[in-house]
BAFI-3210 file (N, C-alpha, C; in Angstrom, 3 decimals, decimal comma, padded with zeros to 6 digits):
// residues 127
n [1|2|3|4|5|6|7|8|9|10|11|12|13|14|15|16|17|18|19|20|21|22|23|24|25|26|27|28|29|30|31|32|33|34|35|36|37|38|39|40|41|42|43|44|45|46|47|48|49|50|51|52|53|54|55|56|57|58|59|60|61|62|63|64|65|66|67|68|69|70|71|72|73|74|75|76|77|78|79|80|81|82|83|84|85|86|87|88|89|90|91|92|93|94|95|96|97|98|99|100|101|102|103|104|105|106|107|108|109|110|111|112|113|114|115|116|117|118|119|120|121|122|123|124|125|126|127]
n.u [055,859|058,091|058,595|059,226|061,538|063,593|063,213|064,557|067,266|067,881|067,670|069,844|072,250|072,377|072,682|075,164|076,934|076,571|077,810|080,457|081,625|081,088|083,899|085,805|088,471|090,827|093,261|096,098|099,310|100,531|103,175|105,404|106,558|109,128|111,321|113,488|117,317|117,608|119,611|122,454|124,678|128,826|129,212|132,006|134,906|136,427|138,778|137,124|134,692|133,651|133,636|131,061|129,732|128,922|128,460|125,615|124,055|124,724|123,443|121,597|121,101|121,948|124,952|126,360|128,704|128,272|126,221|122,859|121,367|118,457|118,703|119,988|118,156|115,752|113,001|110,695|108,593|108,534|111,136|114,150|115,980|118,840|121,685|124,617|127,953|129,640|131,889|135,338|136,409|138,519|138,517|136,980|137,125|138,301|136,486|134,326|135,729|135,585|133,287|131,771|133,561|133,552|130,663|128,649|130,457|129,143|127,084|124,725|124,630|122,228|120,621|121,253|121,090|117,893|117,448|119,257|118,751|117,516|119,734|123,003|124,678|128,120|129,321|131,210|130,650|128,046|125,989]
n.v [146,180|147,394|148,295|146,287|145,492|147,426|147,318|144,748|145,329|147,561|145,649|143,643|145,631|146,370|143,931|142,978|144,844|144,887|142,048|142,812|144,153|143,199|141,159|142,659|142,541|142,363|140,617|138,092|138,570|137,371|134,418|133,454|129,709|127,904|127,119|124,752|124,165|124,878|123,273|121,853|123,335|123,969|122,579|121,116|120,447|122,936|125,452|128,110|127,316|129,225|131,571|131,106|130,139|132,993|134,529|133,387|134,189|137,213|137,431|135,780|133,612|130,366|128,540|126,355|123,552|120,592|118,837|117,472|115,889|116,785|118,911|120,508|120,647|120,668|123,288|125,554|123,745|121,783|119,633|119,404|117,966|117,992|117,532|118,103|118,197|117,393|119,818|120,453|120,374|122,034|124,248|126,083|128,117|130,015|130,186|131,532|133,754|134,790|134,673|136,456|138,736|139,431|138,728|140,233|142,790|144,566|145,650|147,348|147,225|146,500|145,989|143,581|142,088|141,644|140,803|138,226|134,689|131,747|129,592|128,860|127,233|126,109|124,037|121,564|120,999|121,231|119,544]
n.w [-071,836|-072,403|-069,980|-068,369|-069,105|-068,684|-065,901|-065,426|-066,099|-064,681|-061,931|-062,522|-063,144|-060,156|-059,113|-060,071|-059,178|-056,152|-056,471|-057,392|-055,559|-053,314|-053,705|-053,513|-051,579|-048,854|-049,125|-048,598|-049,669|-052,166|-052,712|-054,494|-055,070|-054,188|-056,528|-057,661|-058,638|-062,457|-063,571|-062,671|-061,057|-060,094|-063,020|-063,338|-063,306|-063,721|-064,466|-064,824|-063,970|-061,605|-062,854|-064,050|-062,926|-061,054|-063,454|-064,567|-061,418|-062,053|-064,384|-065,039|-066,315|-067,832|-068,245|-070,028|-070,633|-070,478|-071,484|-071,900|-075,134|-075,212|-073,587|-075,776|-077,874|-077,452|-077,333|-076,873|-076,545|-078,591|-080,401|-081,913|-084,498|-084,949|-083,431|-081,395|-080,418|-077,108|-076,435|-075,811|-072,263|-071,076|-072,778|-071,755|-070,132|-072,255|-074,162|-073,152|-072,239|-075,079|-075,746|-073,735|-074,890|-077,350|-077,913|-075,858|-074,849|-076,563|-076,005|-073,697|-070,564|-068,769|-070,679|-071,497|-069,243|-069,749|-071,898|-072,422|-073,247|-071,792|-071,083|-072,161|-074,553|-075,082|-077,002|-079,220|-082,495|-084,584|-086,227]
ca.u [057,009|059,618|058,763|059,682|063,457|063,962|063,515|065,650|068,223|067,993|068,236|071,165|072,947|072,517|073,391|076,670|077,452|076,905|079,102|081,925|081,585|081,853|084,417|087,008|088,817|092,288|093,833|097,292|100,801|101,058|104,730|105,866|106,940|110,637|111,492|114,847|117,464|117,525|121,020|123,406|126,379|129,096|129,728|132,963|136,125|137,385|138,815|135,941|133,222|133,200|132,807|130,116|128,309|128,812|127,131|124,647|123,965|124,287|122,211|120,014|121,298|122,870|125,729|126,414|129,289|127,991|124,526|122,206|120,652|116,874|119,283|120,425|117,059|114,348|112,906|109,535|107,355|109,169|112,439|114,928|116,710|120,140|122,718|125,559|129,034|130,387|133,513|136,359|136,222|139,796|138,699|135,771|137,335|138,501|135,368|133,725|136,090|135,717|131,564|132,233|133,975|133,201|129,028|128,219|130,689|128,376|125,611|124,646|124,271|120,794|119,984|121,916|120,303|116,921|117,517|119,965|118,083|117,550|120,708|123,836|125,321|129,481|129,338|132,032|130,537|126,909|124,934]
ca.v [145,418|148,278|148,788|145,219|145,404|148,416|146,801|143,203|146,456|148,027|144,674|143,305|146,532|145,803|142,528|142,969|145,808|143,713|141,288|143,438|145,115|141,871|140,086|142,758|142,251|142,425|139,632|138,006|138,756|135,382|134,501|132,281|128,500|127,884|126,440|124,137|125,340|124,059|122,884|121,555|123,887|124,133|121,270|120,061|121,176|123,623|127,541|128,943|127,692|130,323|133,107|130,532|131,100|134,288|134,863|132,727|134,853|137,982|137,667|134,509|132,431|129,250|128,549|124,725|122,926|119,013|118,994|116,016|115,783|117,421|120,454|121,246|120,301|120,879|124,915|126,120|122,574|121,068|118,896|119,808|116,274|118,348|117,213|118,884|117,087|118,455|120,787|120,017|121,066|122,693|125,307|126,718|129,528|130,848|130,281|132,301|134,726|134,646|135,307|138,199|140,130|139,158|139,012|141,156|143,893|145,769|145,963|147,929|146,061|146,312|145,396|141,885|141,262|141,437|139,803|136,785|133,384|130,904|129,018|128,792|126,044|125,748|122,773|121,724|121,394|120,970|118,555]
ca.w [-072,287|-072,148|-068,407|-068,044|-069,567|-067,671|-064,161|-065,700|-066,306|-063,190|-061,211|-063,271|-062,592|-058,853|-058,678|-060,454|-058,004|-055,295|-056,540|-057,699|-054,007|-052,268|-054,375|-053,186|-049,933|-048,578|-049,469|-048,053|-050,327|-052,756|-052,785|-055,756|-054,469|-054,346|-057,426|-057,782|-059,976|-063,700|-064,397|-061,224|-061,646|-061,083|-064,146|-063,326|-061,698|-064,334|-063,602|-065,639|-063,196|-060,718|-063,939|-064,778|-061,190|-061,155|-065,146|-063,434|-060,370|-062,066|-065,521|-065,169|-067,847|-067,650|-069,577|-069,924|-071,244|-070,455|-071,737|-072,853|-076,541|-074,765|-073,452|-076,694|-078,816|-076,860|-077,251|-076,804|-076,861|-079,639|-080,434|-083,568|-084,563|-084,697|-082,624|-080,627|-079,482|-076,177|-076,642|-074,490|-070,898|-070,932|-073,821|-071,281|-070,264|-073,467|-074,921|-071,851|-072,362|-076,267|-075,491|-073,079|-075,197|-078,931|-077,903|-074,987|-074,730|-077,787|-075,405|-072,313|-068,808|-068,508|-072,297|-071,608|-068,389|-070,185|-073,012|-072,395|-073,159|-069,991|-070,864|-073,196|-074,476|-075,710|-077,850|-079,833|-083,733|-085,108|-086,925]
c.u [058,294|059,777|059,470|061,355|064,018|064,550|064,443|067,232|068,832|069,133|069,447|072,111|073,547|073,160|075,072|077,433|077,816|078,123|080,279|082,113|082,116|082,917|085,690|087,572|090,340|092,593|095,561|098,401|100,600|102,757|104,616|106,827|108,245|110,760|113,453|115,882|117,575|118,901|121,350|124,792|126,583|129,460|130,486|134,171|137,240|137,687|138,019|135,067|132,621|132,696|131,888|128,402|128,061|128,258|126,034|123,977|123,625|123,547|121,029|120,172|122,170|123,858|126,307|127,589|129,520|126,623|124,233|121,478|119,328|117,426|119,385|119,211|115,973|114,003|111,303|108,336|107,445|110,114|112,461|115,740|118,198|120,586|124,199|126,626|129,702|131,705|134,563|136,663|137,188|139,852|137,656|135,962|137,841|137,602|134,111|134,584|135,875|134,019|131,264|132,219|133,460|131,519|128,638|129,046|130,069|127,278|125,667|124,200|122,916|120,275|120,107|121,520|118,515|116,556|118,421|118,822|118,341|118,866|121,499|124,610|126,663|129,334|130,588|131,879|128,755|126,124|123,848]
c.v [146,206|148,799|147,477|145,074|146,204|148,127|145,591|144,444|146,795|146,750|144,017|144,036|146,195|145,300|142,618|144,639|145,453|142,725|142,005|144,111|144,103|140,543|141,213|143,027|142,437|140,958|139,276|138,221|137,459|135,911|133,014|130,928|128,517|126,831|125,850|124,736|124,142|123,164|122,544|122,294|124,092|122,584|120,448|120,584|122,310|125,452|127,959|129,001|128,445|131,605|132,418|130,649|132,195|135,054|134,687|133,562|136,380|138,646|136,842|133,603|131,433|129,306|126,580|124,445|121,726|119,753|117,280|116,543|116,881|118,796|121,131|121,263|120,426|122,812|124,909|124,771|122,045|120,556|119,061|118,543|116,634|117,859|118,448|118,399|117,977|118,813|119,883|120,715|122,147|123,931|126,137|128,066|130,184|130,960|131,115|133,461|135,528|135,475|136,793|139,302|140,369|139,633|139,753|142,265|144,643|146,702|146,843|146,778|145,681|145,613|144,079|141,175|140,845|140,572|138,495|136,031|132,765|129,935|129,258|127,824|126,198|124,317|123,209|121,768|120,399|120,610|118,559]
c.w [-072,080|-070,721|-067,822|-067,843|-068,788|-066,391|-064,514|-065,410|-065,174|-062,139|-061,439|-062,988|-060,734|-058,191|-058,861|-059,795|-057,213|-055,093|-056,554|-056,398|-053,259|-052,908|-053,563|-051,881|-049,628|-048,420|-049,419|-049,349|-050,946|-052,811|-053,810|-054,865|-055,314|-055,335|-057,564|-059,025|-061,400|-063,655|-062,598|-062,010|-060,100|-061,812|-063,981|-061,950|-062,363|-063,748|-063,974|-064,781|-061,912|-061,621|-064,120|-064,081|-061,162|-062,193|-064,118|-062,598|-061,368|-063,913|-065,457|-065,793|-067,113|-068,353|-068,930|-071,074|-071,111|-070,164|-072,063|-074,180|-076,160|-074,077|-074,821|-077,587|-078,619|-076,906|-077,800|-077,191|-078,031|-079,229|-081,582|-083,022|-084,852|-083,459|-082,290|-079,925|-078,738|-076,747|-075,340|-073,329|-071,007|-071,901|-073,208|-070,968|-071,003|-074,307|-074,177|-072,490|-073,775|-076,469|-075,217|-074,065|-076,889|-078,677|-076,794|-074,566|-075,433|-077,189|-074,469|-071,630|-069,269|-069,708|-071,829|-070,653|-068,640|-071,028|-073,347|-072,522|-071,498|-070,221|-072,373|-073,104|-075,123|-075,926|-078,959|-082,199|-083,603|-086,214|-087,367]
res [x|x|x|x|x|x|x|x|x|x|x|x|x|x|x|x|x|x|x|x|x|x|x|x|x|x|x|x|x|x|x|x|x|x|x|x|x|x|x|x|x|x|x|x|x|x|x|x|x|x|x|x|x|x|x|x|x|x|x|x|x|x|x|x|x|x|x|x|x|x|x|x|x|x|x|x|x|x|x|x|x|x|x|x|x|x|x|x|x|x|x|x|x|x|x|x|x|x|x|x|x|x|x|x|x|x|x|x|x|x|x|x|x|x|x|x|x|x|x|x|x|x|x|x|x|x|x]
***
């Protein structure tokens, strides 16, 4: 009986040698499929939306000032029944500029390119 388990042992060993031997191979580069971008910027036609591309471009984040209800309410496979009424276009770049310097001058570069969210919204008051 214990000569039995032995050889199940043995052979089992084997096999899963075998396999793990012929499972690995050179295998081509995957490349991630071109994904569209989230948001259509830029928004409108204000002076802000070239700093808005340029955030954009060089952190990752969006920043949105015309959203819909499922922009502002939607986060992580839920919906919050708060509401959000757009701001007024013409206050975008002072409220850009207002961000800048009030919330991310504290930081280092690198910190803020890690840790920005995937978008930011300027809304004018909340519900």
């Amino acid at each position: 009986m214990q000569h039995t388990f032995s050889r199940w042992a043995v052979f089992a060993g084997i096999a899963g040698c075998l396999l793990t031997f012929a499972s690995c191979g050179k295998e081509s580069k995957l490349t991630p499929p071109l994904i569209p971008d989230a948001y259509q910027l830029p928004q409108g036609d204000q002076p802000a939306d070239d700093s808005i591309l340029d955030f954009r471009d060089n952190y990752g984040t969006y920043i949105l000032y015309k959203f819909t209800h499922l922009d502002f309410a939607y986060a992580a496979g839920y919906t919050i029944n708060d509401t959000a009424r757009q701001g007024d276009p013409q206050y975008v770049a002072e409220t850009l500029a207002f961000f800048k310097k009030e919330c991310l001058s504290f930081y280092p570069e690198e910190f803020t390119r890690k840790t920005l969210p995937f978008r930011i919204i300027f809304f004018r008051n909340y519900q």
